[in-house]
mmCIF file of the protein (N, C-alpha, C, O) and its ligand, coordinates in Angstrom:
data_MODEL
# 
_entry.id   MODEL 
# 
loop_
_entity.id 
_entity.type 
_entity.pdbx_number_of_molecules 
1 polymer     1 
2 non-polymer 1 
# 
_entity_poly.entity_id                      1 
_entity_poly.type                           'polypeptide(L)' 
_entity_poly.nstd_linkage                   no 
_entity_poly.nstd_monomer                   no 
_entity_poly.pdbx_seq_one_letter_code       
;(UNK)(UNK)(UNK)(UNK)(UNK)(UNK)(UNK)(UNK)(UNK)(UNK)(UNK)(UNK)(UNK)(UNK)(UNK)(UNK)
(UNK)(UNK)(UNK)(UNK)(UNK)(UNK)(UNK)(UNK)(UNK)(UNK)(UNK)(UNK)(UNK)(UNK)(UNK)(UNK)
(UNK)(UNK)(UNK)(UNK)(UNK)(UNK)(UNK)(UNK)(UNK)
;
_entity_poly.pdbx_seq_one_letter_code_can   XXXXXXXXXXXXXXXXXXXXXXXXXXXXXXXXXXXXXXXXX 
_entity_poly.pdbx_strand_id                 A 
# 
loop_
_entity_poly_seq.entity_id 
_entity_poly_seq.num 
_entity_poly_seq.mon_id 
_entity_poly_seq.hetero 
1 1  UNK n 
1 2  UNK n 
1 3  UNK n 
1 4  UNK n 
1 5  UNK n 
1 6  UNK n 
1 7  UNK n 
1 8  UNK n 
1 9  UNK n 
1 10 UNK n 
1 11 UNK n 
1 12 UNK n 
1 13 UNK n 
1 14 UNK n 
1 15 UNK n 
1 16 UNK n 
1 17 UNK n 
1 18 UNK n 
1 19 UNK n 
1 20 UNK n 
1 21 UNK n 
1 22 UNK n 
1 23 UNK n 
1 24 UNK n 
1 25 UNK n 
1 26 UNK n 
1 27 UNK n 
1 28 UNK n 
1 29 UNK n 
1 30 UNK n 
1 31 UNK n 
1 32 UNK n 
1 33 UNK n 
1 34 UNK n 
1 35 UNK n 
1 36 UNK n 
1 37 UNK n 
1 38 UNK n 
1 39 UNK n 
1 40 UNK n 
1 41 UNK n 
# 
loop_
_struct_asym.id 
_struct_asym.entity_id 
A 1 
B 2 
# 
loop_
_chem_comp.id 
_chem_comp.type 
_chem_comp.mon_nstd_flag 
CU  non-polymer         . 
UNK 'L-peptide linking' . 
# 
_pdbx_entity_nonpoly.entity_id   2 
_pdbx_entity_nonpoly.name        ? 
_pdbx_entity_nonpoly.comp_id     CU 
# 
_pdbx_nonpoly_scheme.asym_id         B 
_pdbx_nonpoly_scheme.entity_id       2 
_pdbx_nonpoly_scheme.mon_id          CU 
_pdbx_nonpoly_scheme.ndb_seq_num     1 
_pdbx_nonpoly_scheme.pdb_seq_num     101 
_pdbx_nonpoly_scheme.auth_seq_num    101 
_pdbx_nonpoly_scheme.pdb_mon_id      CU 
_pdbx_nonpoly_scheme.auth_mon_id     CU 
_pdbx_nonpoly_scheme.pdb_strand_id   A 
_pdbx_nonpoly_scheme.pdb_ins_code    . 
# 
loop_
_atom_site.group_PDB 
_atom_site.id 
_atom_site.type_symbol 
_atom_site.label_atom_id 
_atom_site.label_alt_id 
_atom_site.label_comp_id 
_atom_site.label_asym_id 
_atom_site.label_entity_id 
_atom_site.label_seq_id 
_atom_site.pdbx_PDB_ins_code 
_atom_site.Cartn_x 
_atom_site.Cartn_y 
_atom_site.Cartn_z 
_atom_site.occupancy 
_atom_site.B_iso_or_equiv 
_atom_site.pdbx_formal_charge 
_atom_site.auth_seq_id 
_atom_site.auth_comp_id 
_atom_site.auth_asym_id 
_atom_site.auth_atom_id 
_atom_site.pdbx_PDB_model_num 
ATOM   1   N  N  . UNK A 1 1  ? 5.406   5.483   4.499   1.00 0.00 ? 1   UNK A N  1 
ATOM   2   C  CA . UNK A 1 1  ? 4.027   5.918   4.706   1.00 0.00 ? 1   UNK A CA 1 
ATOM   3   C  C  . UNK A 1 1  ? 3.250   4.774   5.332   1.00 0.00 ? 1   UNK A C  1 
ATOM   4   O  O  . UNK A 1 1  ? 3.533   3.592   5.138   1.00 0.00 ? 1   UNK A O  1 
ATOM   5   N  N  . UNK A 1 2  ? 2.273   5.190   6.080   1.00 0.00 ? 2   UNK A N  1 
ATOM   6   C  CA . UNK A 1 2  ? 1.487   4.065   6.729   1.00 0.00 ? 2   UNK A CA 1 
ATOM   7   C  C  . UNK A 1 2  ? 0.352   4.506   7.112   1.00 0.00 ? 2   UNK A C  1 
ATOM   8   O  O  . UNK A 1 2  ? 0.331   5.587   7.701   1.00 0.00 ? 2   UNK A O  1 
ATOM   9   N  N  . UNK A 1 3  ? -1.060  3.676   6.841   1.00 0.00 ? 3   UNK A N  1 
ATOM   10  C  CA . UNK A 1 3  ? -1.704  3.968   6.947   1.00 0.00 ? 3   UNK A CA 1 
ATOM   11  C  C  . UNK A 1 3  ? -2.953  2.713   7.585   1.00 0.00 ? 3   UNK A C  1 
ATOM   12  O  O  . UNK A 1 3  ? -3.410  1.724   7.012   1.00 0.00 ? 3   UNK A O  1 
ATOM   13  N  N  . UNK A 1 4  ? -3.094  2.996   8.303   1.00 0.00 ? 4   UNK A N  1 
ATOM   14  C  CA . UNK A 1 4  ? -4.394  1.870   9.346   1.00 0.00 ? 4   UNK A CA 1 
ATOM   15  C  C  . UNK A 1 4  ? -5.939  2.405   9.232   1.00 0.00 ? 4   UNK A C  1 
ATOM   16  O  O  . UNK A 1 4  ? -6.321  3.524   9.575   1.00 0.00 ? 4   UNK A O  1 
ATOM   17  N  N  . UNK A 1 5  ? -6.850  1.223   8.601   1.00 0.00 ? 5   UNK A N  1 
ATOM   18  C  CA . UNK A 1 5  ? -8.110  1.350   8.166   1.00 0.00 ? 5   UNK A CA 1 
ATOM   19  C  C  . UNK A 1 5  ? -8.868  0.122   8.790   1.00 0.00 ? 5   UNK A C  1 
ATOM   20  O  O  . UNK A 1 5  ? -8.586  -1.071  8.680   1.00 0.00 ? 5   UNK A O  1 
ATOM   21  N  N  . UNK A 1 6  ? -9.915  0.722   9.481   1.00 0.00 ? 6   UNK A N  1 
ATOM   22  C  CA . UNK A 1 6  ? -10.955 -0.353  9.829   1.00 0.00 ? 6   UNK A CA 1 
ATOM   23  C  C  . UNK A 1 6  ? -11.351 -1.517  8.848   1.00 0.00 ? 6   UNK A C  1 
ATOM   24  O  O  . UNK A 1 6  ? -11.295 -1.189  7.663   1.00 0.00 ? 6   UNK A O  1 
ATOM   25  N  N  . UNK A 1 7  ? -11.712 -2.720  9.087   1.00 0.00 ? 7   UNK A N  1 
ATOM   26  C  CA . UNK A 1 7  ? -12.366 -2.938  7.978   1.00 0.00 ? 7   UNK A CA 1 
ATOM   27  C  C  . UNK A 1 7  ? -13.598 -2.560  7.564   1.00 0.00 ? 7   UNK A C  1 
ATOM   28  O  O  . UNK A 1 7  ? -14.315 -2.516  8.564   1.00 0.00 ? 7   UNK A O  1 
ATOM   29  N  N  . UNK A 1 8  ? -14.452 -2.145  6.193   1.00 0.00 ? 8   UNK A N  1 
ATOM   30  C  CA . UNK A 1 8  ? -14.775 -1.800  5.489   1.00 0.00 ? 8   UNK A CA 1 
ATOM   31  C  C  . UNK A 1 8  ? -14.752 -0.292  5.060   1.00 0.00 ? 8   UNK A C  1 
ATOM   32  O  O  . UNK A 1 8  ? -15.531 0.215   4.252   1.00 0.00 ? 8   UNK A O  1 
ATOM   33  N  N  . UNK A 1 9  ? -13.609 0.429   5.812   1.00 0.00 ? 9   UNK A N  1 
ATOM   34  C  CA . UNK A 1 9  ? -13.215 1.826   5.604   1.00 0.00 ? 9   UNK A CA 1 
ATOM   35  C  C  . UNK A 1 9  ? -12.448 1.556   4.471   1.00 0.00 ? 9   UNK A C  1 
ATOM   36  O  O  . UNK A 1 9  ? -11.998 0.477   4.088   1.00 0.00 ? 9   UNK A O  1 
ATOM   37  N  N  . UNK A 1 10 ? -12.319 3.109   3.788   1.00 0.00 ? 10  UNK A N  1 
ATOM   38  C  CA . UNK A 1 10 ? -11.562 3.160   2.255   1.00 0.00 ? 10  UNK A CA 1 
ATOM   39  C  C  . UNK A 1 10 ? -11.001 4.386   2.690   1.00 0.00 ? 10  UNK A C  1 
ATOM   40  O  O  . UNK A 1 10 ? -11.588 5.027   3.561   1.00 0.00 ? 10  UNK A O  1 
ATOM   41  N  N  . UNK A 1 11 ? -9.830  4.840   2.145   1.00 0.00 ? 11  UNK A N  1 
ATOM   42  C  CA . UNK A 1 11 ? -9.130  6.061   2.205   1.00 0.00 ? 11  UNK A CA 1 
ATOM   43  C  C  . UNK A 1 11 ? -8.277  5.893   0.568   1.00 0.00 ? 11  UNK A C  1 
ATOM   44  O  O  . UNK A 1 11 ? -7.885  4.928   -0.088  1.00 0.00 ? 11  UNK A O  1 
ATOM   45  N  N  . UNK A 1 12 ? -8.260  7.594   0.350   1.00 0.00 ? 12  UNK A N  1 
ATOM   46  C  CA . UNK A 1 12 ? -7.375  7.792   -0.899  1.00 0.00 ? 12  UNK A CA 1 
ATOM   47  C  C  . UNK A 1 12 ? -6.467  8.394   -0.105  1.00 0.00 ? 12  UNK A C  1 
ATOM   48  O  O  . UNK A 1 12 ? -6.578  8.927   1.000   1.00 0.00 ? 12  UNK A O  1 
ATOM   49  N  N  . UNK A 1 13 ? -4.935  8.118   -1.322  1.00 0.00 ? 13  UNK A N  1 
ATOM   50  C  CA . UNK A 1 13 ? -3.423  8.509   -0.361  1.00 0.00 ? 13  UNK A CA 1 
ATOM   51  C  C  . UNK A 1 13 ? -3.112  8.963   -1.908  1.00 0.00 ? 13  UNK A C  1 
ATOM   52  O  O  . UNK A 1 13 ? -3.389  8.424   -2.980  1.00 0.00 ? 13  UNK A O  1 
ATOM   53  N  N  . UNK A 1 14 ? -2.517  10.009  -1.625  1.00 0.00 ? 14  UNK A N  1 
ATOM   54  C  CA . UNK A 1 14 ? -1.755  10.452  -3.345  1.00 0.00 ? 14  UNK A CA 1 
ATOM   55  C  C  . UNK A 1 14 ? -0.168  10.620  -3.025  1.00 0.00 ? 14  UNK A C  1 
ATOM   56  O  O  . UNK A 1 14 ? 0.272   11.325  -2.117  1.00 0.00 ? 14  UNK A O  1 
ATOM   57  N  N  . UNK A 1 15 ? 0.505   9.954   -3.806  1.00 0.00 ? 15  UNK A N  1 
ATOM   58  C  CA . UNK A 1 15 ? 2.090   10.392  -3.731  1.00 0.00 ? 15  UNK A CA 1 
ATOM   59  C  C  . UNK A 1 15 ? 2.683   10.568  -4.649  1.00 0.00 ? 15  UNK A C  1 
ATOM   60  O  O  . UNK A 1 15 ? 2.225   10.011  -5.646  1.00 0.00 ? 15  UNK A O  1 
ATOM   61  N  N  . UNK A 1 16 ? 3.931   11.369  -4.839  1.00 0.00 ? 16  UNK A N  1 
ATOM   62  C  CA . UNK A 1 16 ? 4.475   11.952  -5.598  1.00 0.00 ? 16  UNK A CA 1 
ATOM   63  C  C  . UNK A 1 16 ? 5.720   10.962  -5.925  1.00 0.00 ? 16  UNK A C  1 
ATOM   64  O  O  . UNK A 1 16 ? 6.640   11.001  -5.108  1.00 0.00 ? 16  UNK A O  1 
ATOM   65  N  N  . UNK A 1 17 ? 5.824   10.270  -6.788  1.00 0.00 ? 17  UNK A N  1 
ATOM   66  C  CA . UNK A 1 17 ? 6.844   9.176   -7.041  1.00 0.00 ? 17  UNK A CA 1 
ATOM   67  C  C  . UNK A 1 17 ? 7.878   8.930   -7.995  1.00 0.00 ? 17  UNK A C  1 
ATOM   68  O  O  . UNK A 1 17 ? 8.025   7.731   -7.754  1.00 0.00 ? 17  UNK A O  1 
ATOM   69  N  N  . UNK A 1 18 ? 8.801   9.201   -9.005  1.00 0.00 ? 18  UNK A N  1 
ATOM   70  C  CA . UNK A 1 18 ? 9.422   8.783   -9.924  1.00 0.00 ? 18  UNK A CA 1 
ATOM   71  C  C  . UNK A 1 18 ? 9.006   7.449   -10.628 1.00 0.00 ? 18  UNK A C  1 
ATOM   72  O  O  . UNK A 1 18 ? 8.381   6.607   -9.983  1.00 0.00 ? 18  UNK A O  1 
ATOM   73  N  N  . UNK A 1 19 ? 9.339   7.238   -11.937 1.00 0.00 ? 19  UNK A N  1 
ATOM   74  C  CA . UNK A 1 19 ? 8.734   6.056   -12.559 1.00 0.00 ? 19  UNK A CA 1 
ATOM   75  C  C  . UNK A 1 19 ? 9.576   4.803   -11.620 1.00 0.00 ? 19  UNK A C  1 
ATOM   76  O  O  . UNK A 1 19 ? 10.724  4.812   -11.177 1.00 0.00 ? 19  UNK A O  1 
ATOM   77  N  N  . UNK A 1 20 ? 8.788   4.037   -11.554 1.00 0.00 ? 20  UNK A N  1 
ATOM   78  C  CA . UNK A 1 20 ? 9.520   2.191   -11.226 1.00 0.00 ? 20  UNK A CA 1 
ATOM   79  C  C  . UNK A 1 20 ? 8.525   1.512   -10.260 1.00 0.00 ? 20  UNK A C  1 
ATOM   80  O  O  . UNK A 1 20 ? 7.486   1.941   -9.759  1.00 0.00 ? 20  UNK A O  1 
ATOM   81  N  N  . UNK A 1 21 ? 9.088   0.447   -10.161 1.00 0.00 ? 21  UNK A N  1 
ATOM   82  C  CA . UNK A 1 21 ? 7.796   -0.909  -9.432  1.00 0.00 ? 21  UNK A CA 1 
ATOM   83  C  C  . UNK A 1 21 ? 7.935   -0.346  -7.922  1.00 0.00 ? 21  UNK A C  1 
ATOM   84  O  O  . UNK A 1 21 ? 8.829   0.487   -7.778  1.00 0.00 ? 21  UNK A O  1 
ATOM   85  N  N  . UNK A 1 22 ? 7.239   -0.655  -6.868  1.00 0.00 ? 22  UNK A N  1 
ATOM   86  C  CA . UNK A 1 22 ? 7.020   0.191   -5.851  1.00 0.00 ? 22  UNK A CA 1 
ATOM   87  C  C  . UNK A 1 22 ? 6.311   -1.379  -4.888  1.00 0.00 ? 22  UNK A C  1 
ATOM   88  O  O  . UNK A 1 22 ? 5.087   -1.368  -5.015  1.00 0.00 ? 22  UNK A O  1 
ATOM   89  N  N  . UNK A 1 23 ? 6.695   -2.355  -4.210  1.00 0.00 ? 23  UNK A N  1 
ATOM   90  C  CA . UNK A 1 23 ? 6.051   -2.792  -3.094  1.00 0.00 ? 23  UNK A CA 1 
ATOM   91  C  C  . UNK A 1 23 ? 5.883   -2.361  -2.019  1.00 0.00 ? 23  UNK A C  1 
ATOM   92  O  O  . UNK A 1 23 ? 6.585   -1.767  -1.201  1.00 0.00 ? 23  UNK A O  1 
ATOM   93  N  N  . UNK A 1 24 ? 4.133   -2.958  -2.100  1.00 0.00 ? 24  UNK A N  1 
ATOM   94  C  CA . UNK A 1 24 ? 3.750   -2.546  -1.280  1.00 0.00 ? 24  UNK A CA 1 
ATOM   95  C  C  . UNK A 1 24 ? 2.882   -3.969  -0.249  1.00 0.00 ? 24  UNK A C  1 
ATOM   96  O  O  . UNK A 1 24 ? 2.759   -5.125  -0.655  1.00 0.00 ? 24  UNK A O  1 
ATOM   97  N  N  . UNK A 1 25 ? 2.514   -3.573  0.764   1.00 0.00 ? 25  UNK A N  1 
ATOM   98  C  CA . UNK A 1 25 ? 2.296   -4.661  2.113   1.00 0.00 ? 25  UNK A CA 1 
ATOM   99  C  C  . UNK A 1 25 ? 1.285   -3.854  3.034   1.00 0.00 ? 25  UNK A C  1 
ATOM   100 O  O  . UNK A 1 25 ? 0.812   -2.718  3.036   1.00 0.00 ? 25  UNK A O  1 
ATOM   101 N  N  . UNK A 1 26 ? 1.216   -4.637  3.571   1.00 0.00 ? 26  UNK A N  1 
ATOM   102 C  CA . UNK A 1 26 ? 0.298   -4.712  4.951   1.00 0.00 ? 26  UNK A CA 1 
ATOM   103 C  C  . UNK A 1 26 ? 1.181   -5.280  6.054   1.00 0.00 ? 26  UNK A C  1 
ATOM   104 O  O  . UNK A 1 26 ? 1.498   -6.470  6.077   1.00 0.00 ? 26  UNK A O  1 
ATOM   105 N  N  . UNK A 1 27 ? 1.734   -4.016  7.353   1.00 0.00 ? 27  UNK A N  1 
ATOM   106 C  CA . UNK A 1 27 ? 2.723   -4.489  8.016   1.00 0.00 ? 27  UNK A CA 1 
ATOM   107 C  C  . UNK A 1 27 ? 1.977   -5.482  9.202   1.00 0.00 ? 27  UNK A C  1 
ATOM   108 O  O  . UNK A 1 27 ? 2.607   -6.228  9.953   1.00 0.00 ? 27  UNK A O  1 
ATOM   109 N  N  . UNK A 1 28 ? 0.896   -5.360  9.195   1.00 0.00 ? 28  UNK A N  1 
ATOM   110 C  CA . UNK A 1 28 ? 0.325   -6.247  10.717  1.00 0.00 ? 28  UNK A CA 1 
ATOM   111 C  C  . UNK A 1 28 ? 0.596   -7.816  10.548  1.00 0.00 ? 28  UNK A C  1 
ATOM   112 O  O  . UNK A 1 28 ? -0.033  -8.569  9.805   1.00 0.00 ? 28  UNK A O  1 
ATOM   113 N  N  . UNK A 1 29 ? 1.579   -8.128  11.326  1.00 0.00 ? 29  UNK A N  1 
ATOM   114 C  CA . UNK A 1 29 ? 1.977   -9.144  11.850  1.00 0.00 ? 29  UNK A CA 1 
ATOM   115 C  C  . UNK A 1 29 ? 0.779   -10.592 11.124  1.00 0.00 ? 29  UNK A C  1 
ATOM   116 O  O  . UNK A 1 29 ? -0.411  -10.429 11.393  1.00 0.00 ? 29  UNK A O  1 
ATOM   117 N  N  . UNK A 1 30 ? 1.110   -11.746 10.366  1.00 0.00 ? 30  UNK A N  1 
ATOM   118 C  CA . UNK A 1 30 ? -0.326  -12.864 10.036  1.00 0.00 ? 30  UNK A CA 1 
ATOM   119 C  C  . UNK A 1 30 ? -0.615  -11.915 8.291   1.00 0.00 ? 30  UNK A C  1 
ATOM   120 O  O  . UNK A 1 30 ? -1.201  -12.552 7.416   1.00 0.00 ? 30  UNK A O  1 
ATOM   121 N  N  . UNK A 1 31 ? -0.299  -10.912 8.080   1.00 0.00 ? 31  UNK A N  1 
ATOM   122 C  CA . UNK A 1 31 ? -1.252  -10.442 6.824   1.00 0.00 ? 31  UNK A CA 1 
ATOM   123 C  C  . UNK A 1 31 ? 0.193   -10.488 6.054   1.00 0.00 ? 31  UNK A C  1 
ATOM   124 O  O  . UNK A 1 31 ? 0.280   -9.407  5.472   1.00 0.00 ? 31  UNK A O  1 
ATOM   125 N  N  . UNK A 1 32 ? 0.983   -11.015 5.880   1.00 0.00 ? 32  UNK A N  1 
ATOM   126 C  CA . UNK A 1 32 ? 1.845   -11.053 5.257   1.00 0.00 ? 32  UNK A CA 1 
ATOM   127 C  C  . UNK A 1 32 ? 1.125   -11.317 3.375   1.00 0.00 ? 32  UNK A C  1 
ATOM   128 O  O  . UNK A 1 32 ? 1.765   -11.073 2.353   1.00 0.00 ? 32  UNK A O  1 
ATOM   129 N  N  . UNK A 1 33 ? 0.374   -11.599 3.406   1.00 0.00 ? 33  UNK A N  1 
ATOM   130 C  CA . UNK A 1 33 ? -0.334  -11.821 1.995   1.00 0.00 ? 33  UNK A CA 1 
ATOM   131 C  C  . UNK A 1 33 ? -1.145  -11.103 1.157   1.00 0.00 ? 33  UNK A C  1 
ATOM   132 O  O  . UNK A 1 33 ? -1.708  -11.177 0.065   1.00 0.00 ? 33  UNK A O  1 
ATOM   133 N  N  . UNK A 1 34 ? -0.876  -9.903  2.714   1.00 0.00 ? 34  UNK A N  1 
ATOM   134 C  CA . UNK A 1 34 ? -1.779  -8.897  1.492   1.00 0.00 ? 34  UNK A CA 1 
ATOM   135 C  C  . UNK A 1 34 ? -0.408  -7.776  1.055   1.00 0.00 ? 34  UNK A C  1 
ATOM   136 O  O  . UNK A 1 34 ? 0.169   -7.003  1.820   1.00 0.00 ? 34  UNK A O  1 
ATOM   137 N  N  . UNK A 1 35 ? -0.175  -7.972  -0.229  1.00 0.00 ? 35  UNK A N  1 
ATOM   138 C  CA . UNK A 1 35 ? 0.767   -7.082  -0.533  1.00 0.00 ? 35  UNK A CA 1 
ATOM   139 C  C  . UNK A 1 35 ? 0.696   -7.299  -2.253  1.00 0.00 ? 35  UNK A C  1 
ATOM   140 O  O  . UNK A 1 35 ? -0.116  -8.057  -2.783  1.00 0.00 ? 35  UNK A O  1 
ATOM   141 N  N  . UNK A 1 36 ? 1.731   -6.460  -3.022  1.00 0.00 ? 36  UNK A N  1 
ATOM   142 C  CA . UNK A 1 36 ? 1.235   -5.927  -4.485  1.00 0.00 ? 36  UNK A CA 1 
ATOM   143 C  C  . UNK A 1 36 ? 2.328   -5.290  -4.759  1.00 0.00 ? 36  UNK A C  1 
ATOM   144 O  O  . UNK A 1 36 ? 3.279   -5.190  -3.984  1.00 0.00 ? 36  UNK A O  1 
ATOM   145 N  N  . UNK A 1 37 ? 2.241   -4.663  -6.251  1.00 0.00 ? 37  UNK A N  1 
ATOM   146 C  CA . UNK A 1 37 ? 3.136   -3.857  -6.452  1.00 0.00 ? 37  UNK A CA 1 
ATOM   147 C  C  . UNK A 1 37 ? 2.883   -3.036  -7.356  1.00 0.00 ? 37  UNK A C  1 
ATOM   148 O  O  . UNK A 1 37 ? 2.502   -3.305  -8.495  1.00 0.00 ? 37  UNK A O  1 
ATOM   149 N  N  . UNK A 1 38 ? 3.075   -2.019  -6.909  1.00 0.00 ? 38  UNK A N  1 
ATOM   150 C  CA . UNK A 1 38 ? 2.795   -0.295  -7.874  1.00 0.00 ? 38  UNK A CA 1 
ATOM   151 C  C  . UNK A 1 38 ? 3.457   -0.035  -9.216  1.00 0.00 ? 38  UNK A C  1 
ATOM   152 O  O  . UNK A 1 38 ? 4.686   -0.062  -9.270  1.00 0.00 ? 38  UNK A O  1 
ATOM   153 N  N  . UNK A 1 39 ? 3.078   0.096   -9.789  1.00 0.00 ? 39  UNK A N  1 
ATOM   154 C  CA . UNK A 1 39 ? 4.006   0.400   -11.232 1.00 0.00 ? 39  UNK A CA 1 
ATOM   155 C  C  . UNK A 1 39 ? 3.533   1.967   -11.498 1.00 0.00 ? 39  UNK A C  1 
ATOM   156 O  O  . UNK A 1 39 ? 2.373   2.356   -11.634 1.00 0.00 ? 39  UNK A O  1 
ATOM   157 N  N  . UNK A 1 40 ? 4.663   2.707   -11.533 1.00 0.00 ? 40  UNK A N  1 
ATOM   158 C  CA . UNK A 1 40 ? 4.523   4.091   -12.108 1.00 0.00 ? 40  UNK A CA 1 
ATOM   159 C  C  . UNK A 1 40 ? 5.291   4.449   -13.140 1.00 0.00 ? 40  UNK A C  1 
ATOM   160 O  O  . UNK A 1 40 ? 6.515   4.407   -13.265 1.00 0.00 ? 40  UNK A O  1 
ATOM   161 N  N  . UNK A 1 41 ? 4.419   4.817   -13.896 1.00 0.00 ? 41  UNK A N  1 
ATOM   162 C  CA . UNK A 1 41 ? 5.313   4.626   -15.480 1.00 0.00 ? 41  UNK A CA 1 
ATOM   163 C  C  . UNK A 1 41 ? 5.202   6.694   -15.526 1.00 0.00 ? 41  UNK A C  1 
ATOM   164 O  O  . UNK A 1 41 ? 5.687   7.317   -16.471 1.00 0.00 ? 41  UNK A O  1 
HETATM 165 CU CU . CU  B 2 .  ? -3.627  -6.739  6.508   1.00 0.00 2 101 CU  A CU 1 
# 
C-alpha cells in the first residue's frame, strides 16, 4: 500500500490485517527515518 500526502495533509487508511508487528516507512528517498511499527493484537 502506498500512499503520498502533502505536507500538512492527513488521510485515514483502514486495513484488514492478522495479529503481528507490521513495519512501516516512508519510501521517498533521504526520509529513511520516518518509519515505526504497527502492532495488531
Ligand atoms: Cu517522508
Amino acid at each position: 500500500m502506498n500512499q503520498t500526502l502533502v505536507a500538512g495533509q492527513s488521510a485515514r487508511v483502514e486495513i484488514t490485517a492478522a495479529p503481528g508487528e507490521y513495519r512501516y516507512y516512508c519510501a521517498i528517498p533521504g526520509h529513511e527515518f520516518m518509519e515505526g511499527t504497527l502492532l495488531v493484537q
